[in-house]
N, C-alpha and C positions, 0 to 999 in steps of 0.2 A: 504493500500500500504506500510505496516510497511517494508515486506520482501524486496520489491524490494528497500524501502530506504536502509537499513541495506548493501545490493548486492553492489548495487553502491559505496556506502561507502569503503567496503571492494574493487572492482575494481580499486576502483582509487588510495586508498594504495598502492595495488599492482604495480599500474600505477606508483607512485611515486617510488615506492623502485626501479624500472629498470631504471626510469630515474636518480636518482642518479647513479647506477651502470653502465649504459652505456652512460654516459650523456656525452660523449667526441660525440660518435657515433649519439649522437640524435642532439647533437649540429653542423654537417657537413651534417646531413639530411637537416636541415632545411636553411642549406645555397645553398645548393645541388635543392632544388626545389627553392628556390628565384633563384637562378644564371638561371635552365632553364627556369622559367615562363618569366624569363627578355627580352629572346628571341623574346616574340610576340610584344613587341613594337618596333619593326622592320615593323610593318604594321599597325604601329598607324595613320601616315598620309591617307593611303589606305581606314583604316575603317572609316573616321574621319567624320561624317554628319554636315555641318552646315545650313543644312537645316531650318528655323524655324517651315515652313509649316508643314514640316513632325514630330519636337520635341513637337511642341505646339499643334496639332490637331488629334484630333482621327482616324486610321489609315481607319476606315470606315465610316469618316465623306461624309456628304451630298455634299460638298462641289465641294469634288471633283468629283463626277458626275455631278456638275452644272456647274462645268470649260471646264469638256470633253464632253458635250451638245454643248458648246461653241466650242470648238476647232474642232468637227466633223464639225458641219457647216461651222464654219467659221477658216480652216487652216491656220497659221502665212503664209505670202505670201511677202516676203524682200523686190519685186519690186513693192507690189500695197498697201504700207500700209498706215493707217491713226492713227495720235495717238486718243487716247482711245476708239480705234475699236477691239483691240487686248486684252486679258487677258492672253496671252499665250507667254508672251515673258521676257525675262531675260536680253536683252541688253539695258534697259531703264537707261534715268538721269531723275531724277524729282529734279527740283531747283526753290525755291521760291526766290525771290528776295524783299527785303523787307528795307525802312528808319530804317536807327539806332533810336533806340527809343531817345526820349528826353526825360527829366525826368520832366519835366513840362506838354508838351505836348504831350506826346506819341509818337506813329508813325506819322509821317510825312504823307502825299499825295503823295504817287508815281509817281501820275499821272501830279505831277510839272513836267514842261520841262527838268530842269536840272538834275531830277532824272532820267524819262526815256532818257534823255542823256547817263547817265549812265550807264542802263541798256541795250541800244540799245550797247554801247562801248565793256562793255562785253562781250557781244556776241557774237557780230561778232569778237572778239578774239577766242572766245571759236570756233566758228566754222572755224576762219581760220590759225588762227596763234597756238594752244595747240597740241603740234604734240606728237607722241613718235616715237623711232628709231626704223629701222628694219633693219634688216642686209637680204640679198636672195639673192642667186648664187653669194656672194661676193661682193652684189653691196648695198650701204648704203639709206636707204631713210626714209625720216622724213612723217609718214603719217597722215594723218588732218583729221576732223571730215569728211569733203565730201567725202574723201575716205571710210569711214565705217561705212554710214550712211544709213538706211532703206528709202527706195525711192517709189513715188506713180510717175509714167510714168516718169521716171529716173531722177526724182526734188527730193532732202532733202528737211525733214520739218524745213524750218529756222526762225521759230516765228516769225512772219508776221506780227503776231499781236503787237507787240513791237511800228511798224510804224503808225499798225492802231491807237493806243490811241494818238499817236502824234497830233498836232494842222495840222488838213489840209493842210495848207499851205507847210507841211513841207514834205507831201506823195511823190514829186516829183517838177522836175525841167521842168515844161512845157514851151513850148513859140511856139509863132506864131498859127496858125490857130487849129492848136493840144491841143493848151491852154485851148481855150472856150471849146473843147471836152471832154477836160480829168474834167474839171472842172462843168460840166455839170454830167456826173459819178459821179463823189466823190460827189457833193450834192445831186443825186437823187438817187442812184443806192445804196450807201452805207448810212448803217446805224447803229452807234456804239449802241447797246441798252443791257441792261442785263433783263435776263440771255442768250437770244438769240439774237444775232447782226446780221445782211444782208449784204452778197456780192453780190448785184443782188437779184438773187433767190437761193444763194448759203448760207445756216445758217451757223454764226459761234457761238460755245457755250463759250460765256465769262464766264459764271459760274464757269467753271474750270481754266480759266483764270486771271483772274478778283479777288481780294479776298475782301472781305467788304467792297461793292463800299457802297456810300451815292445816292440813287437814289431822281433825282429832277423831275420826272414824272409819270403819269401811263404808260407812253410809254416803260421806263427803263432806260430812259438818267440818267448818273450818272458823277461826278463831284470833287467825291474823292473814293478813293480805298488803301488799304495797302498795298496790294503784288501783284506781277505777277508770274506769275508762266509761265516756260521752262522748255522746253522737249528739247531730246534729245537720240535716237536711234538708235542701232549700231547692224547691221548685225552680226549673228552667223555663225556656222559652222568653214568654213576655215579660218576667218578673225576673231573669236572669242578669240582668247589671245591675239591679239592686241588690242582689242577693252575691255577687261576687263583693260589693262593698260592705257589706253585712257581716261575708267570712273573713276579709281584711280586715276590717275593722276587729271581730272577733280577735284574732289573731294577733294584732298589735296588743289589744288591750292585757291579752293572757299572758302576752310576753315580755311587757314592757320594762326591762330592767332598772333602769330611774324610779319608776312610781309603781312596784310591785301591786298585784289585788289582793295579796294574801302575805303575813308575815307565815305562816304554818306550812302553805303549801307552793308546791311547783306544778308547772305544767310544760309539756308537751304536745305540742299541736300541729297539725297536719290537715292541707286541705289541696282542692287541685291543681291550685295555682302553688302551692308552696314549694315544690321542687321547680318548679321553673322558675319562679322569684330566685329562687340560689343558685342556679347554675347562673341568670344573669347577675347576682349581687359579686358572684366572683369573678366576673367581665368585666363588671364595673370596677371593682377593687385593681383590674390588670391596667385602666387604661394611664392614673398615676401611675407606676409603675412602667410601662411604656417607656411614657415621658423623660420618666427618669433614666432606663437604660441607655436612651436616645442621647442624654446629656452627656454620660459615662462615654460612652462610646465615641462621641463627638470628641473628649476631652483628650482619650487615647487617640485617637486619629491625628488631632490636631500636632500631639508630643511625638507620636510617631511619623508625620510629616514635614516635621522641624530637621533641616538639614545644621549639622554643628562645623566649623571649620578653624583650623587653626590659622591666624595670621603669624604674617616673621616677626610680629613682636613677642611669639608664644602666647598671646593669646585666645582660646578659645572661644570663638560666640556664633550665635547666630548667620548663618548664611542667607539670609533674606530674600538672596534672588533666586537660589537651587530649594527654596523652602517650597511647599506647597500646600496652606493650609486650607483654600478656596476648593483644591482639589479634593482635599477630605472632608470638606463641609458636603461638595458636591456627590462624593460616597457614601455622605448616611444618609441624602436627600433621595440617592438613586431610589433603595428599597424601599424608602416611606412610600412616594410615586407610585412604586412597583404597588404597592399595597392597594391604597388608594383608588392606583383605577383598577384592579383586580375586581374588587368588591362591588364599585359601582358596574363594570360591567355585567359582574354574576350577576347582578340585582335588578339590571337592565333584563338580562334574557329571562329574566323571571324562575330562577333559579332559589333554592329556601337560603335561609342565612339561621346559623345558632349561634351560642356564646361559646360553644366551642369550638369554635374555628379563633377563637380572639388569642391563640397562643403562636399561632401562623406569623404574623408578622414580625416576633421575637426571632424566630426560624429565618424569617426575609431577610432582615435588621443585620444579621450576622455573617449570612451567606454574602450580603452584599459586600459587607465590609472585607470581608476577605476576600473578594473580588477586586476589592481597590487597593491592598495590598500588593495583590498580584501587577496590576496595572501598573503601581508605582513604583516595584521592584524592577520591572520590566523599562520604563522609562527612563530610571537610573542608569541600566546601563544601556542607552545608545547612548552615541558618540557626541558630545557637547559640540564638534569642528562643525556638523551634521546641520542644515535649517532647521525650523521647526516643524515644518512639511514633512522632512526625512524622518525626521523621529519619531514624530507622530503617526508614519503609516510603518515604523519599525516597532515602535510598541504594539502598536494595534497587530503587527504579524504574529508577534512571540505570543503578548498577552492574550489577545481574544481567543487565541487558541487553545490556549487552558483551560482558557473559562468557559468558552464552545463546548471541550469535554463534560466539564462539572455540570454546566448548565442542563446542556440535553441529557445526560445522564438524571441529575435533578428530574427532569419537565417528565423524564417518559417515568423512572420511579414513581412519583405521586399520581402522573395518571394510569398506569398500572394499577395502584391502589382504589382506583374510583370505579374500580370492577367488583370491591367486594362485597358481600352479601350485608354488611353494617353499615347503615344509612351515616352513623356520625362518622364513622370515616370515608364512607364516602366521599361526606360534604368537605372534610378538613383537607383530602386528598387534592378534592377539586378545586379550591381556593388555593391551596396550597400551589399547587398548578401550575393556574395563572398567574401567579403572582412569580413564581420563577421564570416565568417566561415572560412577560415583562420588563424584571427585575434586570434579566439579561440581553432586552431591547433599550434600557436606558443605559445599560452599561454601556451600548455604542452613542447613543442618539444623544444622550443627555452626559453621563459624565466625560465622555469623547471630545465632544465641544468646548467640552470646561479645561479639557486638559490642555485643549487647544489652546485655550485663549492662555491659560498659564503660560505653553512653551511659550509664544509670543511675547509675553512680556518679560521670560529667562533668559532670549535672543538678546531682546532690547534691554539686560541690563535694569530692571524694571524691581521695585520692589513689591513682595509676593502681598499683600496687604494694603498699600497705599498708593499704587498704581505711580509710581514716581521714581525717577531715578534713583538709584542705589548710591551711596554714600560708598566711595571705594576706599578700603578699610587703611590703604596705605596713602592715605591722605589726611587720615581726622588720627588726634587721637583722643579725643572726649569719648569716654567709657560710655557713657549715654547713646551717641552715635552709637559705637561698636556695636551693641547690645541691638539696637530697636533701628537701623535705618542703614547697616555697612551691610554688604552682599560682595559675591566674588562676581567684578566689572570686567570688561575686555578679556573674555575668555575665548571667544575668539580667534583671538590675538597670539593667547601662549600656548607653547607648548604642552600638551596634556601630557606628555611621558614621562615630563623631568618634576622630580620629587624634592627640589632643592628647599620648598620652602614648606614642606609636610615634615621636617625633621622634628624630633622631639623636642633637642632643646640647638641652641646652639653650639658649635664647638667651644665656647670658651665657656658655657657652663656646666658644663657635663662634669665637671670635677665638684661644685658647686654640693652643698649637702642637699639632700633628694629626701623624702618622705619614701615609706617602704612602698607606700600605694604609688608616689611617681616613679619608683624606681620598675616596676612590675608594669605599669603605664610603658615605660619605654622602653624595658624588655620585649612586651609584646608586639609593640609597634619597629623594634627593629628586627623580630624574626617575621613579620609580616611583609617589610621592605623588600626581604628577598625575593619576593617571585614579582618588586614590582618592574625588573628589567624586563619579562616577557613581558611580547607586543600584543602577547592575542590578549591581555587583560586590558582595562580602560582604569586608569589612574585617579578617574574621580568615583569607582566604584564602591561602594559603603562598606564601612570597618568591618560592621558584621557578617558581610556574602565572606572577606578575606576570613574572619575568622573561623565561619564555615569550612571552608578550605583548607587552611593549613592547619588548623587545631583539633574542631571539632569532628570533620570528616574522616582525616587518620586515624583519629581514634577510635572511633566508632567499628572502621573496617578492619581493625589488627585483630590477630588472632584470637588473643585472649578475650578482648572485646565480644568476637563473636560465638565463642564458648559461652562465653556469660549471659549472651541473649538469649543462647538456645537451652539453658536450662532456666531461665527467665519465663521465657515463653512455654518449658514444658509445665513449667509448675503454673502458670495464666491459664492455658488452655484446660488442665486439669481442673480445677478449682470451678471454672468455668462450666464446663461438662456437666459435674454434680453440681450447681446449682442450679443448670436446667435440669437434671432430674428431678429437683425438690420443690420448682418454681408452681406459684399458686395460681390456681385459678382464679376468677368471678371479682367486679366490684359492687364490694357493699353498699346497698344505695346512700348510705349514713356518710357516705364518705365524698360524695358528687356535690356537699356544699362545705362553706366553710365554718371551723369548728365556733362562731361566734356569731351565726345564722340559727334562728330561732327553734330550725326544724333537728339541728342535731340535738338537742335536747328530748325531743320525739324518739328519736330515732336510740339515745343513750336511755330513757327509760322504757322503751319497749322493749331492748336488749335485755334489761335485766327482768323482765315480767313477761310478755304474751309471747315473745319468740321460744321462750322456755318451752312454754307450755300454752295450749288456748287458742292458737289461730284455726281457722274451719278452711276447708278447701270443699269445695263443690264437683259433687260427682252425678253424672247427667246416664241415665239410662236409654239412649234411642230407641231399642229396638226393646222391649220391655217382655220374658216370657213368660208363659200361664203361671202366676204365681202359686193357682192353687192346684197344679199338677205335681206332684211328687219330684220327679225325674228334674222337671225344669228347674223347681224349688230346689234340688240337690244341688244345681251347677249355680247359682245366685245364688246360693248356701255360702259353695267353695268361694266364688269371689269376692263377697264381703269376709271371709275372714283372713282371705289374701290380703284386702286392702285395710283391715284392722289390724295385722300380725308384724307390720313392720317397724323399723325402731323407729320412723318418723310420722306414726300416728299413735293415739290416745287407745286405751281399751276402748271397747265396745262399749261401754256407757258411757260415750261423750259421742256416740255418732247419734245424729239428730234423722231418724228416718221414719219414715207415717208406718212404713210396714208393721214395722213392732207395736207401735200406740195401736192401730188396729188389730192384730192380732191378742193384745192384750185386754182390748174390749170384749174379743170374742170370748175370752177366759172367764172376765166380769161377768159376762151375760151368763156363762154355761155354769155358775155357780151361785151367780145373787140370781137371778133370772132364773133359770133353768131353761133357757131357752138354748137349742142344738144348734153345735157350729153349722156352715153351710157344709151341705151333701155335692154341690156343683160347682162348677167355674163359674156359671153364669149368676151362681147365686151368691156366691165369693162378691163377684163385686158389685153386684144390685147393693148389697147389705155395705159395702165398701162406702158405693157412694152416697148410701143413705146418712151413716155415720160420720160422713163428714159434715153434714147436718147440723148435727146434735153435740159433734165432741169438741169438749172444754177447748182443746188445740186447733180447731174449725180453721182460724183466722194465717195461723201456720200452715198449718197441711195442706190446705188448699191450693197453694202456692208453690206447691212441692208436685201435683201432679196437672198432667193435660191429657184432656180426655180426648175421644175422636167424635163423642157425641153427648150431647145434652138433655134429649128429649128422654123420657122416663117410660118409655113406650120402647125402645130400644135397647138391646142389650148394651148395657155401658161393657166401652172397652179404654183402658190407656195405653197411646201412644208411645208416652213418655214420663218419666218422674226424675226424680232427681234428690239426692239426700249428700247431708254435710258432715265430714269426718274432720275429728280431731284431730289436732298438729302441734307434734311435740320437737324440741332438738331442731329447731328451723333457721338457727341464729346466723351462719355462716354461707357463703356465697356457694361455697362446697353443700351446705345443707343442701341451699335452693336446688343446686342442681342434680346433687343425687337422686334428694326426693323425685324429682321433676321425672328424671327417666324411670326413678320404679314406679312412679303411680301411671307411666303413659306404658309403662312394659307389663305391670299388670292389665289394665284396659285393652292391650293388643293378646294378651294372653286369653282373654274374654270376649273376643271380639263378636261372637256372633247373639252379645247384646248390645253391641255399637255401643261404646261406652268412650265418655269423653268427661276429660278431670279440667278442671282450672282452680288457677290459686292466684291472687293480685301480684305475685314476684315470679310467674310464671315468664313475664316481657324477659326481666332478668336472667332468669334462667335459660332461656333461648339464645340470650346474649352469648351467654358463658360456653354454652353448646359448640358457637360459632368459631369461638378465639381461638382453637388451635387450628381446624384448619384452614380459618382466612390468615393467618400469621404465618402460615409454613407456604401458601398458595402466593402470596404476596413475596416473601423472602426469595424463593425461589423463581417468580416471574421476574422481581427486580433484577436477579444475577444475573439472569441469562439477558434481560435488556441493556444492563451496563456492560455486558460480556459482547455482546453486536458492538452497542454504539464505541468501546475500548478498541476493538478490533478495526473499526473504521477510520477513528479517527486518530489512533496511535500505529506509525507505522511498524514497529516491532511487536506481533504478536503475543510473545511471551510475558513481554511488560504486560498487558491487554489482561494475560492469565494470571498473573500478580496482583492486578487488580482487585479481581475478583476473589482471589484465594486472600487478600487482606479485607475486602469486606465482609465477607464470609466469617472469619475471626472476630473480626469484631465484633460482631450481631453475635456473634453465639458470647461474647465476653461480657457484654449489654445483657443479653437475656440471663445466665447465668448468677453475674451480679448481682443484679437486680433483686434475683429470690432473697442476697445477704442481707438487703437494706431492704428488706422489709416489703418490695414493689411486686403488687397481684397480676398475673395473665388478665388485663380486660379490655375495653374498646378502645380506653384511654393509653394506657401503656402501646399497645399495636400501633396506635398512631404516633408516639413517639417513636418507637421500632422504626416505622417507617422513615420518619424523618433522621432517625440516626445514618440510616444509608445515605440519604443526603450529603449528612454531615462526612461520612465515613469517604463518600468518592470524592468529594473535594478534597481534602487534604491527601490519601493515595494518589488520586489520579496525578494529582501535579507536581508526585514526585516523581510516576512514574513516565511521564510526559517528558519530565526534563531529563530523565536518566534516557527515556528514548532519543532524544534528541543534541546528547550530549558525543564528544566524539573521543576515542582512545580504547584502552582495555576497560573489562568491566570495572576493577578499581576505580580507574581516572573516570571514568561516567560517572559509579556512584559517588562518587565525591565533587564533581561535577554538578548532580544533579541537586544534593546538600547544599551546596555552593551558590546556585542559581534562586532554587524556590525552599531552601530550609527555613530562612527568618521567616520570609511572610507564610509559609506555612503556620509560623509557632507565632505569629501575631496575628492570626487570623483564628487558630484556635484560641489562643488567651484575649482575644477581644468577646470572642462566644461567652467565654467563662467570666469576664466580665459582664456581659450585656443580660447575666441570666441572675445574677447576685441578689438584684433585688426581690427576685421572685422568689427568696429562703424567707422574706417577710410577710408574704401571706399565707394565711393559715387556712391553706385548701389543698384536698387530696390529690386535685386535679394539676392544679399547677405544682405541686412537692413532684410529682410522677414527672411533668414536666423537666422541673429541673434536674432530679435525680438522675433521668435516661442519657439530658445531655451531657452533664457534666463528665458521666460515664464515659461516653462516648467519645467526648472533645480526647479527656485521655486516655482512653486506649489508641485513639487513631493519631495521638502524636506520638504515642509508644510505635506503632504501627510503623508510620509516615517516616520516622525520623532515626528509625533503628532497624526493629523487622523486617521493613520490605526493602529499604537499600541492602540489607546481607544479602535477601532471598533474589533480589533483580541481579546481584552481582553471581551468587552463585548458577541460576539458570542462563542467564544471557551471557553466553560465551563468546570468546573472537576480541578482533581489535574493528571496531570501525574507526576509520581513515575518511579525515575532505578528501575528498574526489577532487578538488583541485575545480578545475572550470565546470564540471556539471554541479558543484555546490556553491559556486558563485553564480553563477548563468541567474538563477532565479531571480536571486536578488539584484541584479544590474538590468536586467530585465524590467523589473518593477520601477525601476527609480528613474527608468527611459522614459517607461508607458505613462507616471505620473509626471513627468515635467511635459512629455507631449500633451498629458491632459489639461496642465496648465495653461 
């Protein structure tokens, strides 16, 4: 692929020499597409998903045909609802209520009097006094929870249960002959028991109420409990924006850390908007943040574009006209742009936008800058005697070329990723994208120009800052000048090869007493002088490329050196290996906001209460068989005790199913009654449906089946029913998804009663399903894409497969680590993953770029290649690991995963870049390449015809 190197090379000269020449015009193009991409964020709010359901789970997850099984059967119905009968609804409050811990004793007993005092107070505030205003027809009204509240025979659910845990005595205010009546109820008729309590013959499921009660019987009596848990449900539709400000409101008031509602109790609260409020609270939290990286990064840029120079008077200052600090302002501006119109155009084509894509531009922000690293390394060394024209399309030949690799290698990784089955990386992929591709259209159009206009004015002698003659440093000697206004003038003019005035000190002071630091100062700089007689190096090339070369490169390559690597790397790669074997799966949703967002308090006392024990999962019968056939009975016998026998449900008396309450009427009847079970099927459920009639749990069970007919003339038959099992050991993203597959592997095991489970973390569990193999699918379409585009656009193969075998490492050293520091297999991490490769071919490719392009035995290459793009390599990953600093100060799972990956990653791929792959390129790429003499000049005299003919 020698020719098509050479082409390129020659193009992007080309490339260069017009954008100096029309670099006013290229500079108003590229303001010209920022200013209309800016337009689409005019429909940012429009596109804006804060769905989690849909970022966190695969767009053809199971899930959700397990929800719409649900909803077919059983449609949200405003006036007959029951809570946790419905999976289909959006106007919920979930609130735990729970004793402030004590620090001796823990949680308190809620079920003290003067706790549930408390919580009974609340309450009934919440349901009658938390109003919000509405203004209609002009007329002002404060409306209450009873106004937009989901109703079963036109009663709100007003936790009820609240009174029941109360002390008896306290249920009501009886007297006279109604006394002994009411009182005669309450002891026989009721019965507080966990996990199922008795109203009558009407079940109530404490389990979801109730959180880690202490049970003093086999009965279920219990005697202490941590939390209570209330609901709280609000009609949609037309009354649906009052009722979202209603659970806002709610939801401020429960959580308000300033002006507490309770000195006794805490709360935990959860509603539908609350997880998407946090994923955006910790977007908002990024975009200070941002800002800040932005200023850091500016700061290094600016000190890292500051050229230093020694004058003959010894001393060292500023070079003002070889400085370029316009050019690095003009490097952080690249990626913001890049950003910018990235967005606005996804947002034009009507593409969705989350909060999780807002860690994308950190990614932009850094790649860019190490692109203008590369540029300005590259700049450095063309030849000062050169126009500005020549070196401008001589940077542009070496540098675009790099960054050509990195970028397209970049643009096809993250769209690669935008194939995967997970909508949030999708989206992050696809932003991601555009914005490198972009990022690496400004890098010609826009920082190109700027470059331009710099050379022009290092030609002219110009200072880098105040557009003005430069102070020539052997003309002033006001320290003031030196410092802020001297540049090296009439360069031109001298000689570049003679080093007469870069001496340390002069001859007549070199006897002089020395500091140990100046004496080592000018040790080094006189074993660096020696190679400055050869021609093929340029005299004003930077301390650090020389030190490269003759210090750090030697060493690196000497034997012992690479002894040391390679049991360096046996024990990295090791280490590495077992921690992907250990690495974790699933993220907990508790962990997708930040720890001082309302809802991780939700989510920390659910952990220690209903995840235990208490949550119900919904199991749907389709295909329902003769229940009162023996045979069929026997195999929906075995199933239910499949689905009760597992460690991640409850016994059998916390499943909530009609069959049993009916079958146990039948008991009733054949002993208080004397009346005979049924003799038939058909009379199994005439008598079925009669009883739903009559029985105390009517309101329940009804709700639990669907019939195929209604008329009474008719043999009833059902369709379909459905009953809710207990859920125990659920706490863990490993729970969700183990449970997930054995309740879907029991229902397949059962299938020919078309049986279909759903649980509310089931999204999640589908998630976690996904993660290994959209992570192994993605890993390995990336290699093989950086594996083409290395192949194409590096003309030595093997370098190309060096590539890849150092990406490769890396990703397995990232995944690995990862498991030490604590980081779970989820949507989020993958998408780091992703972007580590990114990260990982920039730095590789550009060492293995310049080792391809460098000329001698493999040594002199790879130390060549050290030589050429080692520093801005290692200033390109330490501006990353600056630019991510600040993101250790937010307290969010999402962005910690963030910086964790990268930080990872920045170091291994300088371990990589800057040790590893220079052995491994020197030991595979064998031979000496040799100039060719006239076919490796031709090119370049070719190019430098064609651009003054284009002049």
């Amino acid at each position: 692929m020698g020719w098509f190197d050479d082409k390129i090379h020659e193009v992007f000269y080309n490339v260069g020499v017009r954008v100096h020449k029309f670099r006013l015009y290229f500079l108003l193009l590229s303001f010209a597409i920022l200013t209309f991409a800016s337009f689409g964020f005019l429909w940012f709010e429009k596109q804006t998903t804060r769905d989690p359901q849909y970022v966190f789970s695969p767009a053809n997850a199971p899930w959700r045909y397990e929800r719409a099984v649900l909803t077919e059967h059983w449609p949200l119905d405003e006036e007959k609802f029951w809570p946790g009968k419905s999976y289909d609804l959006h106007g919920y409050v979930d609130v735990i209520a729970s004793g402030r811990v004590h620090p001796d004793y823990g949680r308190p007993n809620i079920l003290n009097i003067r706790y549930l005092d408390e919580v009974a107070r609340i309450n009934d505030y919440i349901v009658h006094n938390l109003t919000v205003p509405v203004d209609i027809n002009g007329k002002h009204y404060d409306i209450a929870y009873t106004d937009l509240c989901m109703r079963y025979d036109w009663a709100c659910f007003l936790n009820d249960h609240i009174t029941m845990l109360m002390p008896k005595t306290r249920w009501g205010n009886f007297s006279g002959p109604f006394a002994e009546f009411a009182s005669d109820i309450i002891n026989t008729q009721v019965n507080i028991t966990y996990p199922i309590g008795w109203r009558g013959t009407e079940p109530i499921y404490f389990g979801a109420l109730v959180g880690a009660p202490n049970l003093v019987d086999e009965e279920g009596h219990f005697d202490f409990a941590t939390a209570i848990r209330l609901t709280y449900n609000t009609r949609e539709g037309k009354v649906d924006e009052y009722g979202i400000e209603w659970r806002r409101k709610l939801a401020k008031w429960l959580t308000d850390k300033e002006n507490p509602v309770s000195e006794l109790l805490e709360f935990g609260v959860n509603h539908n908007m609350t997880l998407p409020e946090g994923l955006q609270d910790v977007a908002d939290t990024l975009a200070p943040k941002f800002v800040g990286t932005c200023a850091i990064l500016f700061t290094f840029s600016f000190l890292v574009s500051v050229v230093l120079r020694r004058h003959s008077a010894g001393q060292v200052m500023i070079d003002w006209v070889r400085s370029k600090p316009l050019v690095a302002a003009a490097g952080l501006m690249t990626p913001v742009m890049a950003t910018v119109t990235s967005f606005g155009l996804i947002l034009w084509c009507g593409q969705l936008y989350n909060a999780i894509v807002n860690v994308s531009p950190f990614l932009i922000l850094c790649i860019g800058i190490d692109d203008l690293f590369i540029m300005s390394a590259e700049w450095h060394r063309t030849n000062p005697k050169d126009s500005a024209e020549k070196r401008i399309g001589h940077t542009l030949s070496e540098a675009a070329v790099a960054i050509s690799i990195t970028s397209i290698t970049d643009i096809t990784t993250f769209a690669v990723g935008c194939y995967t089955t997970l909508p949030g990386v999708q989206m992050f992929c696809m932003y991601t994208c555009v914005q490198c591709f972009f990022c690496y259209v400004y890098q010609i159009i826009f920082l190109g120009p700027v470059l331009a206009y710099a050379a022009e004015m290092e030609q002219n002698d110009q200072h880098a800052l105040l557009f003005r003659k430069a102070v020539d440093p052997e003309k002033t000697e006001s320290k003031l000048k030196l410092w802020l206004l001297s540049g090296s003038v009439n360069r031109q003019n001298q000689d570049v090869h003679k080093r007469k005035s870069k001496k340390v000190a002069p001859v007549e002071e070199e006897n002089e007493k020395k500091s140990k630091l100046g004496e080592m100062v000018a040790k080094l700089e006189h074993t660096l002088e020696k190679h400055d007689e050869d021609p093929g190096h340029n005299s004003e090339e930077t301390l650090v490329s020389k030190i490269f070369r003759e210090i750090i490169g030697p060493f690196i390559l000497q034997r012992s050196t690479q002894v040391c690597a390679l049991l360096l790397y046996l024990v990295y790669i090791s280490l590495a290996i077992g921690g992907c074997w250990n690495i974790k799966e699933g993220l907990d949703p508790k962990l997708l906001v930040r720890e001082s967002f309302y809802l991780s308090k939700f989510y920390e006392i659910i952990d220690e209460t209903f995840w235990r024990e208490g949550l119900q999962m919904q199991v749907v019968v389709n295909n329902p068989p003769d229940l009162f056939d023996p045979e069929s009975r026997k195999g929906f016998d075995e199933m239910m005790a499949d689905f009760e026998g597992t460690q991640y449900t409850m016994n059998p008396n916390a499943t909530m199913i009609w069959l049993r309450a009916y079958e146990n009427h039948l008991e009733t009847e054949v002993h208080e009654l004397n009346i005979q079970k049924p003799k038939t099927s058909s009379e199994w459920y005439k008598r079925c449906r009669d009883w739903l009639i009559v029985a105390g749990g009517r309101r329940l069970w009804q709700m639990d089946l669907v019939w195929a007919n209604t008329s009474f003339e008719e043999t009833p038959r059902i369709t379909a029913f459905r009953f809710q099992l207990g859920l125990r050991n659920y706490r863990t993203p490993t729970d969700h998804t183990h449970s997930c597959k054995m309740m879907r592997a029991i229902a397949e095991k059962h299938s020919k009663f078309n049986v279909t489970t759903f649980h509310e973390y089931y999204p999640f569990a589908d998630q976690y399903l996904e993660l290994t193999p959209s992570l192994f699918q993605n890993m390995f379409m990336d290699l093989g894409t950086i594996l083409l585009v290395s192949m194409i656009m590096i003309p030595e193969w093997r370098c190309a497969i060096a590539i890849v075998l150092s990406i490769a490492s890396i990703n397995v050293g990232v995944l690995g680590f990862m498991s030490y520091w604590g980081v779970n297999l989820d949507s989020v991490s993958i998408i780091t993953v992703i972007m580590c490769i990114g990260f990982a071919v920039d730095l590789s490719a550009h060492i293995a770029y310049a080792f391809s392009q460098s000329y001698g035995n493999s040594h002199t290459r790879a130390v060549a290649a050290l030589e050429t793009l080692g520093w801005p390599v290692f200033l390109g990953a330490s501006s990353t690991v600056l630019g991510i600093l600040l993101l250790t100060l937010v307290d969010s799972y999402i962005v910690q995963i963030f910086f964790k990956t990268v930080f990872l990653v920045i170091n291994f791929s300088i371990l990589h870049g800057l040790i590893f792959l220079p052995i491994l390129l020197m030991k595979i790429v064998r031979g000496v390449r040799t100039r060719d003499g006239e076919s490796n000049e031709k090119p370049k005299t070719q190019m430098e015809m064609e651009s003054q003919t284009a002049a």
